[in-house]
N, C-alpha and C positions, 0 to 999 in steps of 0.2 A: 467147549467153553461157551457160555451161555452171554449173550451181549446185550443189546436193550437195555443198557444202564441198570439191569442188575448185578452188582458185585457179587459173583460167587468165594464161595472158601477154598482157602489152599488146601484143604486138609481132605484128604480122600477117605472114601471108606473099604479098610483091608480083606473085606470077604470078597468074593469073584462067584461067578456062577455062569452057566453056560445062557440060562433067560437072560440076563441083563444085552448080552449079544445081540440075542433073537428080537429084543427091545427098542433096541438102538435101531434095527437095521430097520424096523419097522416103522422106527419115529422119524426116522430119515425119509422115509420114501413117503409117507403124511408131509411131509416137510413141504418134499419137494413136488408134490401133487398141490398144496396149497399155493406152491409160490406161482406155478403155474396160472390155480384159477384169479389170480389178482392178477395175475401180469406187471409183477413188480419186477426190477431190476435184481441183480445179483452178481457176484464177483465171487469165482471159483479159483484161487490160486493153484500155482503149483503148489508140488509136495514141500518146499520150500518155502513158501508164503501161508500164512495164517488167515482164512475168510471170519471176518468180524463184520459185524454189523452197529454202525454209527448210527443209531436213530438221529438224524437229522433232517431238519427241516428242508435242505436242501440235495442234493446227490449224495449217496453212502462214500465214504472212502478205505479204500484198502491198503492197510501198512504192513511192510514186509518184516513179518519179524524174525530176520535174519539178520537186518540192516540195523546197526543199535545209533547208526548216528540219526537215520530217517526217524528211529524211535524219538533220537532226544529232539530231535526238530519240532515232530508233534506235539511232545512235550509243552516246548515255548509257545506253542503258537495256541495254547491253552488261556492267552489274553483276551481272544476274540471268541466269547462263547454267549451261545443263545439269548436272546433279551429276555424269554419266559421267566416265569420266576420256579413252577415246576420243575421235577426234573429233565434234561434236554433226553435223555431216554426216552421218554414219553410224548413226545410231540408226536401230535397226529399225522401221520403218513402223507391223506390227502392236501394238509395246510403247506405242503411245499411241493416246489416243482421242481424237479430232476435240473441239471447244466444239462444243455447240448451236447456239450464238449466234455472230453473226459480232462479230470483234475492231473496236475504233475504223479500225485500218489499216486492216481487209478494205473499211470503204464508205469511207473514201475514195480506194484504189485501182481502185472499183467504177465504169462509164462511169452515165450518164445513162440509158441504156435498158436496164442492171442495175441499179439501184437498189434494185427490191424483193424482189431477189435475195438470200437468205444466202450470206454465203461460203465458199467449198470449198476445201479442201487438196487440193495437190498430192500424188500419189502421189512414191515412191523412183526409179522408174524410169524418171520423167518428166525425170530431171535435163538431157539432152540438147535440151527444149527452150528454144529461144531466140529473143529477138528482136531485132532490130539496129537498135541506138543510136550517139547519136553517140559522140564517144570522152570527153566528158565525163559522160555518162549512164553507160559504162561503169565508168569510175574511181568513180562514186558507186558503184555497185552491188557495184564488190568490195568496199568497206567494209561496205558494209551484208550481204553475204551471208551473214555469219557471224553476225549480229545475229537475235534474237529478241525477242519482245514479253515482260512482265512478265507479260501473262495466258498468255500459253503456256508460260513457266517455270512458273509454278507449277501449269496443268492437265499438264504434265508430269510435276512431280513427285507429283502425289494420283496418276495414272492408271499412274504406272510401278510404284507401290506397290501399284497393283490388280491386276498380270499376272504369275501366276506364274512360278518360273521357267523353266518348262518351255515355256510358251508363247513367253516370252524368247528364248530361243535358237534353237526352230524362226524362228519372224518373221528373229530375225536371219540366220539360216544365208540363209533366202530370198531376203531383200533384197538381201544383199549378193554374188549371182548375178547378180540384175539389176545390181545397181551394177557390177561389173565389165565387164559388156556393155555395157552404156551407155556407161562411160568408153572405153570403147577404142572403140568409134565416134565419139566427142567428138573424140580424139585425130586421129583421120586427118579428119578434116574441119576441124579446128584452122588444119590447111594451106594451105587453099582460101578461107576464110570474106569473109578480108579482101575480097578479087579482084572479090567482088560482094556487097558490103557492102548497097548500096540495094535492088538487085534482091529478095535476101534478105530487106531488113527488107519490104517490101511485100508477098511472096508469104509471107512469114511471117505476117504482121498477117491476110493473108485468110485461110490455113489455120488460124489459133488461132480467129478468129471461126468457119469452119465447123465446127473441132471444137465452139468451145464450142455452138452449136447445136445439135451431136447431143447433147452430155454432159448438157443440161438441159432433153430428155426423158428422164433417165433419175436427175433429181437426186431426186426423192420418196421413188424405188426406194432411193437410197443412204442416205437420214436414217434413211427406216426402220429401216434395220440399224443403222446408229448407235447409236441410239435402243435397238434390243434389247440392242446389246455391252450399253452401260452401264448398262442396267439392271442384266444380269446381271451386271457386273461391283461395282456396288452390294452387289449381296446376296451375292456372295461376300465384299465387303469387311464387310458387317457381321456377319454369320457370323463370321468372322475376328476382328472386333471385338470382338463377345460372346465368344466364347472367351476371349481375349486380357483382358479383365476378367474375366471369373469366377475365371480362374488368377490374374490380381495380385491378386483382394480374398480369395481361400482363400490366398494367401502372404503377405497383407497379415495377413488373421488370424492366420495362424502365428505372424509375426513379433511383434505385439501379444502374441501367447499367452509366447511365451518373453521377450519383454520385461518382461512383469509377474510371471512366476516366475522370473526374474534378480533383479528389486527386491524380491519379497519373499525371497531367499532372501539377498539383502543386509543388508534389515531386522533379520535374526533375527541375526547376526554377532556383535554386540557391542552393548554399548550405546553405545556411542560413536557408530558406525555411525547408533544410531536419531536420537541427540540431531540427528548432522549431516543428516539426511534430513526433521525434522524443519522444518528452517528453508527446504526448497526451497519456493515458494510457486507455484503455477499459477494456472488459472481468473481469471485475472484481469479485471476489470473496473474502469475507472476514467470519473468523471466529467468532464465538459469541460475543467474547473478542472486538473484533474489527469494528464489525458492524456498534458501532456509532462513530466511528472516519470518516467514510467516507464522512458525511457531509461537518465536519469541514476541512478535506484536499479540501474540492472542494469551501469552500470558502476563504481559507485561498488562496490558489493558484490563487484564481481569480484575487483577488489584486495585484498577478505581472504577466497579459497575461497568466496564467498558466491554461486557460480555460479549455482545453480538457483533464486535466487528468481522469476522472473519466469517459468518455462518454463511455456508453454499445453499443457492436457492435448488429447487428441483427442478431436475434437466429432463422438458416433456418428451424430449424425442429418444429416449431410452426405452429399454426394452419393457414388456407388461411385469416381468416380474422387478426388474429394478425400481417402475414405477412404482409398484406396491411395497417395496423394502424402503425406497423414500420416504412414500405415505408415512409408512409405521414413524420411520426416525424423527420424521417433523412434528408429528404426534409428542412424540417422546419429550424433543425439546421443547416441545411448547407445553408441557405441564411441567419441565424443569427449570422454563425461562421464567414462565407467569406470577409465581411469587416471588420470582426477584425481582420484578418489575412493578410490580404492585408495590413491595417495601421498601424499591426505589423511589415511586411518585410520591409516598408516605414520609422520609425521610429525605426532603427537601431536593427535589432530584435536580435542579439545575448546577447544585456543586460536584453532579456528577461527573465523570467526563463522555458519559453517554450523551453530555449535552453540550457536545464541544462543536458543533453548531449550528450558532444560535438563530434564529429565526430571525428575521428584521421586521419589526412590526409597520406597519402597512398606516397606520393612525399614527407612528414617533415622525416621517416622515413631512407631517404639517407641522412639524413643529421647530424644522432644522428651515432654514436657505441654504442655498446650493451655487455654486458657484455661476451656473444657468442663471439662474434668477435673481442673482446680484450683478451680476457683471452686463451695462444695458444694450452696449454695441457688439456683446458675443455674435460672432455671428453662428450662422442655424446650417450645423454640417451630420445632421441625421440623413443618414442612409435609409433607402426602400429594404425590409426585410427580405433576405432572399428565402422564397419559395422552393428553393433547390433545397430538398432533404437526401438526396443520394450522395451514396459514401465519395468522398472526397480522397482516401485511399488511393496512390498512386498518381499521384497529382504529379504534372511534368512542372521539375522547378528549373529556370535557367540562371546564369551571371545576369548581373546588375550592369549595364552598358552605359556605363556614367564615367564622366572626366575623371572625379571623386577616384575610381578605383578600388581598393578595399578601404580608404577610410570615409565610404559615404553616407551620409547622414541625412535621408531625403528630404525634409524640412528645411535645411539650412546651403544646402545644395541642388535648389530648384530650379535650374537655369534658366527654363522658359521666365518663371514668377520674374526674377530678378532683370533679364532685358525689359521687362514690363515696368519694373518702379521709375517714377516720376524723379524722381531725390533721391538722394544719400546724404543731406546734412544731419542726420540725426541717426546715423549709423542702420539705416531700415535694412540694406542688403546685409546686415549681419543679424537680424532679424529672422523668425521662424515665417517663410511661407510654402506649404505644406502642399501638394499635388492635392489636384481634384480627386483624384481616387489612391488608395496607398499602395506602394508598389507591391507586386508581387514575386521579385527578383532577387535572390541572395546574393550576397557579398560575397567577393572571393578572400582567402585569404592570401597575407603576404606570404613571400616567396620564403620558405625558411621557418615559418614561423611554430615554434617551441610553446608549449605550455605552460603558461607563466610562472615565475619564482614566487612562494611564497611566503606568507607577512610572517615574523616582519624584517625579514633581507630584502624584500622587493622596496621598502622606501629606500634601499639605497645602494637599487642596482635590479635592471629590468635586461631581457635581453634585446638587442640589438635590433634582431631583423622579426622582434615581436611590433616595432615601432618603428620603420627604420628615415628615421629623418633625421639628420645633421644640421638644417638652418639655424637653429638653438644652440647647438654646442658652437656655431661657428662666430652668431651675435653676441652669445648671453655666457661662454663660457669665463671668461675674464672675471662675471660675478659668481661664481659660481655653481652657477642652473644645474646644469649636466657637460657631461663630458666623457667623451668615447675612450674604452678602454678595452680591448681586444673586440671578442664577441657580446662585451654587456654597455648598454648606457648604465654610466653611475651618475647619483646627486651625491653632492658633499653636503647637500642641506643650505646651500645658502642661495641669497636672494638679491635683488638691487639692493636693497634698503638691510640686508645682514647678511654679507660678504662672509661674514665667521662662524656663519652657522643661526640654524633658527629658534636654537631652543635658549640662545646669550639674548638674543633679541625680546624673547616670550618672557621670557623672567626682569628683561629692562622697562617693558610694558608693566607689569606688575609692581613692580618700585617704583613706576614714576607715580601710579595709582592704585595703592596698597589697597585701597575698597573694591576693587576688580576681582582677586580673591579666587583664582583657575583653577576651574574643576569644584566649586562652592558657590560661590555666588555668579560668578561666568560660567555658565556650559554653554550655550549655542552661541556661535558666529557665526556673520558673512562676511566673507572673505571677497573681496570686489578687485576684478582684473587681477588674480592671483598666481600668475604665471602656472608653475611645475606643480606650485601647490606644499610647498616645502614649509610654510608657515602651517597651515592644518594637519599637514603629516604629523608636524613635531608637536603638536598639538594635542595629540593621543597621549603624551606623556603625560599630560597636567588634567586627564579625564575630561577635555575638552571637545566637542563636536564643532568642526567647521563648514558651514557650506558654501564650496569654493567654485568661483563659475569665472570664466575670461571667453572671449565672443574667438570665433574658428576665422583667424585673420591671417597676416601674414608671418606673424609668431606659430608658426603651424605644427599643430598637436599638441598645444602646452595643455591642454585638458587631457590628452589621450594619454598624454605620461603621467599625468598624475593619479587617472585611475588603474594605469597597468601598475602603477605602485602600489594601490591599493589603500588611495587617499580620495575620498567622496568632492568631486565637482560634476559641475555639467557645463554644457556648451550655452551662455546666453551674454546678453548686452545690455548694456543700459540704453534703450536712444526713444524708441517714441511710443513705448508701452507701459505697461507697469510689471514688476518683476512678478514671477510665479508665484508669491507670500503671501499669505495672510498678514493685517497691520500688527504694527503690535506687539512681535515676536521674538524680537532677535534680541539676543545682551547686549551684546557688541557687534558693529559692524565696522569694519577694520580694511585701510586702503594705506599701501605702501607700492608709490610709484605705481599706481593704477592707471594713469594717463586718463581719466575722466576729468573735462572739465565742468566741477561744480559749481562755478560760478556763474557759468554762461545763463543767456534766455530765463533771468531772474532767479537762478538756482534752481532750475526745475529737476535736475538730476539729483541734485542734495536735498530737495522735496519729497524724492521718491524715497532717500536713507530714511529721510524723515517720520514716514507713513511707516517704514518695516520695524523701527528702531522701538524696542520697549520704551516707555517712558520712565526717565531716569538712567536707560543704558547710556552706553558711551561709545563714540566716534571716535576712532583712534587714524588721525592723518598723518602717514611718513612719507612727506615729498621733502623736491627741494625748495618750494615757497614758504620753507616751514625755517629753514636752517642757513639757508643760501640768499644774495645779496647780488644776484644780477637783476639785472632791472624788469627782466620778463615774469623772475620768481617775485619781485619787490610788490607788483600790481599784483600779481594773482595773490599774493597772502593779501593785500590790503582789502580785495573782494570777495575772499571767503571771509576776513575778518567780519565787513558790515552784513553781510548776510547771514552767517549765522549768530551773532545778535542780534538781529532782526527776525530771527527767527527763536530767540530765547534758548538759544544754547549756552551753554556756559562752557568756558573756555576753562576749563581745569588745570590745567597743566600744559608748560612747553618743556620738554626736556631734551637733553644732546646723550648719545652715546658717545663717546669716546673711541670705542675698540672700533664701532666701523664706520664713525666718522657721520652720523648723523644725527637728528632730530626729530624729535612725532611730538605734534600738537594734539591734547586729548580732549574735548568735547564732552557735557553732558545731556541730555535732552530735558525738559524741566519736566515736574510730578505734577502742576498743578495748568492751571488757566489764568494766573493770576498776572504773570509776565506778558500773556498774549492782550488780556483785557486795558494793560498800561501803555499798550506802545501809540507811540506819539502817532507811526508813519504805519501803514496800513498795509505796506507790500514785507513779504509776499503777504496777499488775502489769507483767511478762516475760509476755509472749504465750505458748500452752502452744508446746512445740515439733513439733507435731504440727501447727499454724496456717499454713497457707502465708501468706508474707506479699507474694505475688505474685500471688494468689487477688484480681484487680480486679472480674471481670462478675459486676455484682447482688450482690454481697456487704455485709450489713450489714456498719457501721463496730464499732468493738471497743476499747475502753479500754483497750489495753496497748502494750505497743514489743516490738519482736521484736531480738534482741541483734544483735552487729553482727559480723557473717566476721570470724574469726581465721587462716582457714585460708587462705595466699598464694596459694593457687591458687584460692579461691572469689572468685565476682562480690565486689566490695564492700570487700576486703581492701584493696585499691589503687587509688588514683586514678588515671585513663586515662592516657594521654601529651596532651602538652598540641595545643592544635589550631595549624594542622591535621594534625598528625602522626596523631591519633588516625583517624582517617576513612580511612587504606588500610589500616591494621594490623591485622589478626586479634584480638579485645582475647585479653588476656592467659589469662583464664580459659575460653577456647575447649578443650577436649579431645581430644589426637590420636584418643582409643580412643572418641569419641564417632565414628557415624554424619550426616555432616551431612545438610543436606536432598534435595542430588542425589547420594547417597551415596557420596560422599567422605570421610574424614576432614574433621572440621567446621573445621579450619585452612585446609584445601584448598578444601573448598565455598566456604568465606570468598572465597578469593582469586579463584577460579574465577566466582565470580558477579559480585564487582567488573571484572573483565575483561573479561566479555558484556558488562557492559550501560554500558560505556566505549567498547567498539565500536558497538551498537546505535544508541546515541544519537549520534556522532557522525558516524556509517557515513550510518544510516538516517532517527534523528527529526528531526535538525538540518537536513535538506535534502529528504529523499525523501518528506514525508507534506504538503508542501503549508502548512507551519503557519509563519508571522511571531510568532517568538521575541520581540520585542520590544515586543507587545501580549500577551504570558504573563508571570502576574505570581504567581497562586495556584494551585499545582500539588497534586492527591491521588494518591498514590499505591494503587488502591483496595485491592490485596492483594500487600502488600511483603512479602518475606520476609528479605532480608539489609540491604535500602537501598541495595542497588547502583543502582536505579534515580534517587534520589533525590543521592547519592554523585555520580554522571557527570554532573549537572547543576549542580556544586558552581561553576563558574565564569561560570555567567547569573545574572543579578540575578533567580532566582526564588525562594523556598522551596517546600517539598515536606512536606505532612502525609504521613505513611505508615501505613496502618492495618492493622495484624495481624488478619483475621481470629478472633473467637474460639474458634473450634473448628480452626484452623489452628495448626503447630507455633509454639511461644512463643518467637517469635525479635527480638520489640520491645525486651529488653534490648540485645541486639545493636549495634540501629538505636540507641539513646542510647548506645551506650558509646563510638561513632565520631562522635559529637558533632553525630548528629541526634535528631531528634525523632516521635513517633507515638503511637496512639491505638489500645485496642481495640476494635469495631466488628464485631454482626452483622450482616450488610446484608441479612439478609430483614426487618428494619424500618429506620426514616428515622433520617438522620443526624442528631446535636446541630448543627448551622447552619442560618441564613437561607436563605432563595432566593436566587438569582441570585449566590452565594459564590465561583465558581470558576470561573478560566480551561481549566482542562486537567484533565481525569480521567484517570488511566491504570488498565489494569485487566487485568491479565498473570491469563492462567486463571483466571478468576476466576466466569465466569457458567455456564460448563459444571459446576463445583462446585458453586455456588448452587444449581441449580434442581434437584437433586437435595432441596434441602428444601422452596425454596418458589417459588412461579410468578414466571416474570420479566416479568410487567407493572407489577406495582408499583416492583419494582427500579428497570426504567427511566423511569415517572412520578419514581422520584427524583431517577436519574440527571438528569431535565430538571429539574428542580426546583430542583437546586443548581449545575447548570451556567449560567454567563453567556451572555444573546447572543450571539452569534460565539463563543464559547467551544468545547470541541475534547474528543474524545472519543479514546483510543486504547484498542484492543481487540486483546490477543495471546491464542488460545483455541485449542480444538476446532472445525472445519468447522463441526458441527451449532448448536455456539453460538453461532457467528458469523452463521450462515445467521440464525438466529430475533433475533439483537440486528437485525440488517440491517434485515429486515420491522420490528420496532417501532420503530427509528430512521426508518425512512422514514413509518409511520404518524404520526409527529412530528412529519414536513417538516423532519426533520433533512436538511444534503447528505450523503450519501457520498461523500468524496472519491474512495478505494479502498477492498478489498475482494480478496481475493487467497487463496490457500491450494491448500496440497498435503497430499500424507498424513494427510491428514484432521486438518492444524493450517492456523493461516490467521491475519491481519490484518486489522483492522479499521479507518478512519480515518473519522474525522465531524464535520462542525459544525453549533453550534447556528444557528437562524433568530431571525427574531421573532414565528414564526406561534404564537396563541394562538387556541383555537378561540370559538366566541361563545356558546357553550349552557354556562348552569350546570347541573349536577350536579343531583339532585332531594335534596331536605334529609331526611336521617334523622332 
């Protein structure tokens, strides 16, 4: 049967003659005289086995055809055939190199006394041998002759890639000389074959044994060279190899090189350009938790231009060939990115959210004050930049060795400071005085203590040994306050001044002055000496914001229960400063049995309402000099009376509650200068006008009223729009010819910033950082500049302190004019609040500015300080600030959820643990 990818016919021819014999016997021993002088390989089966010849590129293989399942094997394996597009018959002999090793076919088409034989390839010009089968042996064998093995495809295809082409062609030219010779001897003996069929297979079967007997004294001779091709064919191939890398990773480089002077020559374009380049995020790294969030932030982003947050930079210390697979992809993306970036700049790209954030322009800057440079007796607590850039990683933290215990609050618990004060008649020991340097010692927690309940069952019911102090249930229970009930402190919601609860009391305030109008024309209050905080709680119901504050006295913890309820105060006092506010601010400020005396030292405390109070708001007082008729309450009404007439209030209303037995005198502050201009008596003084009356940090208090905007375009002239209209509107007094902060016109900044971060939050925080909104209850925002951040979250039951930076442009009126709330706040010292205060910190640029004054260890001992258990951390910054919060966050045993950045801006995401370490501090 004739092989070499010639298909011969079934059909014999029926004459027989004694020469066709004499033919055979003769074309056989030419046969095997050629296969000789090639020194090709060859497989002589037994009488049982069929020798075929597989012209293949790589080792012949031998199928038993005896065996019909081996047959249908090769059959299938009829997937993996030659890449040529010629016949696989015809491939040239020399263009492939023999296996080493013999294939699974080669032994089992191998006899019993070849066994320990390797098996050998048929030469090209062998094709003319054959052996004579019955006619179903044959029919198997034309199927199978075109058939190759999976291990000879594929050493075909490594070895065909190893022959040049030159070798190529000679081999072929050659072979296919023999192949024609052959065939046309096939042909005329085609004729005859049948006639003597057995004769044939028998003298066939001995002459293949006697060949193979000569051929395997000479099979050693033939590995050998084998053995040398491929060696040499090896080290051409790696020769070739190296080459062939050196050229992709010197084009990979190139490519790298003009990729990164594309992007920076993007960078410099516009600004616009930077903002949007700004938000692409790489380097990414995420923890277990967070893993599969990474998808959904990269498609959630895509749908607003937010393409490139996730894109991973190239990792130089990978292998040359992964470097050059980079190369190529970065390539790729960066002609897939380019004209969406382009039709981004084109189509107004700042409403993108590739430009979520925003740049601070460097010129808006002249055109803000800053709490620095209003306020004149600030005193100067910049820090020497530290020089130390090595990772902070593994930082030893110990306990906090303070009286305090776990509710210390190192500003307000300074005990050196406080043996040092001169006085306490103006309440100064309840006053912020702040350590030389800020600690760097964590709080421990209390014994017991649970992970808080959340809003809104926490206003009315916290647990026990989250706060565990009784002096309040044991004073203040009779009215109300709190009261111990198994494992939980509950509030019934009432107060001194509304024993029956605070929301009969909220709605008797609004009857007695139907133009107050809660949650309309009232949104912000200050809530002054507010105990529990049960009037601001109930507060939420009327879409009300309260900022509720009482000084860390012998009432101890009424601020700390009020935030573990998940009602906004802080720890401050009235006595010889001026409060955190900007002027101007507040709708109402509201005191019910607050124990301040207003009237004392000229009303200088009731000077200070004066300064916060919007003009036109209203002073809501529920004491007993209001209602009561002993002779200590008779003098104090009679000298809040002349003082605030004297100070052009208008007495509005006195009205009596009935259900809880009291009364609240309402107050209104006047709109004009026309009351101040008529008074007969001079006290208190008009502040000089030289006094900024917005001048809050560290500022002595001051015995005078600063007059009230006459000019329609100044802050203060007009009352906001009522809510919540006021919270997207640009307020009134915004300046087109002012510089806003990302240097836009400050109407546009306005808009522009509310935009971002309506996308950001609902694009990114709301789903993308891993955080369950609905155990987020007290939110800081720690360097807000418009309250866009706090604004976009206007529809989660959270609120949001937001603190203007003191040396940052003075944009806290802003934030109250849109009918939020905030606080000034250095943060190279400790905040006015408890431990453990807060769900979620946010902190947009905010540490790569800091540490320009002072070391961020203490910062983030605070940051732990005031953040809750499970509580969440988000950080939008500079790379290098991020890198350094990362290491102290992880020195914490805070998780990193993620961690991400590009162009050397980046995100942060973190939660708190409960790991506290077990070493106290050594006592100074």
């Amino acid at each position: 049967m004739g092989i070499g990818g010639k298909s011969r016919s079934s059909k014999r021819s029926s004459s027989a003659s004694y020469a066709s014999t004499i033919t055979t016997v003769v074309f056989v021993t030419l046969c095997v005289f050629g296969v000789w002088m090639l020194t090709s390989n060859s497989v002589a089966p037994p009488q049982t086995t069929t020798t075929r010849t597989a012209i293949d590129t790589n080792a012949d293989n031998a199928f038993s055809s005896s065996n019909e399942e081996q047959t249908a094997k090769n059959i299938n394996d009829d997937k993996d055939k030659a890449v040529f597009e010629d016949d696989p018959g015809q491939l040239p002999d020399d263009a492939i190199k023999p296996d080493d090793g013999k294939s699974e076919d080669d032994k089992a088409s191998e006899s019993d006394e070849d066994k320990g034989k390797e098996g050998a390839a048929v030469e090209e010009n062998q094709q003319g041998l054959q052996g004579k089968e019955s006619a179903e042996e044959q029919e198997k064998q034309k199927l199978s002759e075109t058939q190759i093995s999976e291990e000879s495809v594929l050493t075909q295809n490594q070895q065909a890639e190893q022959t040049s082409p030159k070798e190529f062609e000679e081999n072929k030219q050659t072979i296919n000389e023999e192949s024609n010779k052959n065939q046309e001897e096939n042909s005329n003996q085609d004729s005859e074959e049948d006639q003597s069929q057995s004769v044939e297979q028998k003298q066939g079967n001995q002459k293949s044994k006697e060949w193979q007997n000569q051929e395997s004294g000479d099979q050693q001779q033939r590995e050998d060279k084998q053995k040398q091709d491929v060696e040499s064919s090896e080290e051409t191939q790696e020769t070739t190899n190296m080459k062939t890398k050196e050229d992709d990773q010197e084009k990979s480089k190139n490519d790298i090189t003009e990729l990164e002077d594309e992007q920076k020559a993007n960078r410099q374009q516009s600004q616009e350009q930077q903002e949007l380049q700004m938000q692409g995020i790489a380097n990414t790294t995420f923890s277990d938790e967070t893993k599969d969030k990474q998808k959904e932030i990269l498609n959630t982003n895509q749908t607003d231009t937010y393409q490139n947050l996730l894109k991973t930079s190239t990792n130089q210390e990978t292998t040359e060939k992964d470097t050059q697979s980079e190369a190529q992809n970065r390539e790729t993306q960066q002609q897939q990115d380019s004209p969406k970036e382009e039709n981004s700049n084109d189509a107004n790209s700042e409403e993108s959210l590739g430009s979520s954030i925003p740049k601070e322009s460097s010129e808006s800057k002249k055109s803000w004050k800053t709490q620095k440079t209003q306020s004149e007796n600030e005193k100067e607590r910049r820090k020497d930049e530290s020089n130390d850039k090595a990772s902070i990683y593994g930082y030893t933290w110990q306990l906090c060795n303070v009286t305090a215990g776990h509710d210390y609050i190192p500003c307000l618990d300074n005990e050196k400071a406080l043996k040092k004060l001169h006085s306490t008649k103006h309440f100064e020991h309840r006053e912020r005085h702040c350590p030389e340097e800020g600690p760097t010692c964590l709080v421990p927690l209390p014994e017991g203590y649970k992970r808080p309940i959340t809003w809104p069952q926490s206003r009315d019911k916290i647990w026990y040994h989250n706060v565990p102090h009784t002096k309040l249930v044991q004073v203040k229970g009779h009215q109300n306050w709190v009261k111990v009930s198994g494992e939980f402190l509950t509030f019934p919601g009432g107060g001194t001044q509304f024993i029956h609860g605070a929301l009969h009391y909220i709605d008797f305030v609004q009857q007695s002055v139907p133009d107050i109008k809660w949650g309309k024309h009232t949104r912000v209050v200050l809530d002054v000496g507010c105990g529990v905080a049960s009037f601001g709680g109930f507060l939420f119901e009327r879409d009300v914001l309260a900022m509720s504050f009482a000084p860390k006295d012998e009432h101890e913890a009424q601020v700390q229960f009020a935030l573990e309820r998940g009602i906004p105060a802080i720890s401050a006092v009235m006595g010889s400063q001026r409060l955190p506010f900007p002027s101007r601010v507040f709708d109402i400020v509201h005191c019910a049995r607050c124990r301040v005396p207003w009237h004392a030292e000229g009303g200088l405390l009731l000077l200070e309402l004066n300064r916060v109070l919007r003009p036109g708001g209203y002073f809501v007082w529920s004491a007993t000099p209001v209602y009561q008729k002993l002779q200590e309450d008779v003098e104090i009404w009679k000298a809040m009376s002349s003082l605030t007439e004297s100070m052009c209030w208008e007495l509005v209303t006195i009205k009596k509650d009935k259900l809880n037995s009291i009364g609240a005198a309402i107050f209104r502050k006047p709109t004009s200068n026309e009351c101040y201009d008529k008074r007969q008596d001079s006290s208190p003084p008009m502040c000089k006008n030289s006094d900024d009356p917005n001048a809050a940090w560290h500022v002595p208090l001051q015995a005078c009223m600063h007059r009230v905007p006459v000019n329609q375009a100044e802050r203060g002239a007009r009352w906001p729009a009522d809510w919540p209209g006021r919270l997207h509107k640009a307020p009134y007094w915004l300046n087109s010819s002012q510089m806003g902060i990302y240097g836009k016109p400050a109407p546009q900044d306005f808009v522009k910033d509310y935009d971002h971060w309506k996308r950001v939050v609902s694009k990114l925080y709301m789903s993308g950082l891993g955080i369950s909104w609905s155990n987020v209850r007290n939110v800081m925002d720690m360097r807000a500049v418009y309250g866009g951040f706090a604004a976009a979250l206007k529809d989660i039951k959270v609120w949001v302190l937001n603190v203007v930076n003191f040396d940052s442009p003075d944009t806290l009126p802003i934030i109250y004019e849109r009918g939020l709330f905030g606080i000034y706040h250095d943060w190279c010292e400790s905040f006015s609040t408890y431990p453990r205060s807060y769900d979620l910190l946010h902190a947009d640029h905010l540490f790569s500015t800091l540490k320009k004054r002072c070391q961020l260890e203490p910062v983030m001992a605070e940051v732990d300080r005031i953040v809750r258990p499970g509580g969440k951390l988000i950080v939008r910054d500079e790379s290098n600030a991020i890198g350094e919060v990362e290491n102290l966050l992880k020195s914490l045993h805070w998780e990193v959820h993620l961690t991400f950045s590009k162009d050397q801006e980046g995100i942060l995401s973190a939660q708190k643990g409960d790991w506290r370490p077990t070493i106290y501090q050594a006592s100074s």
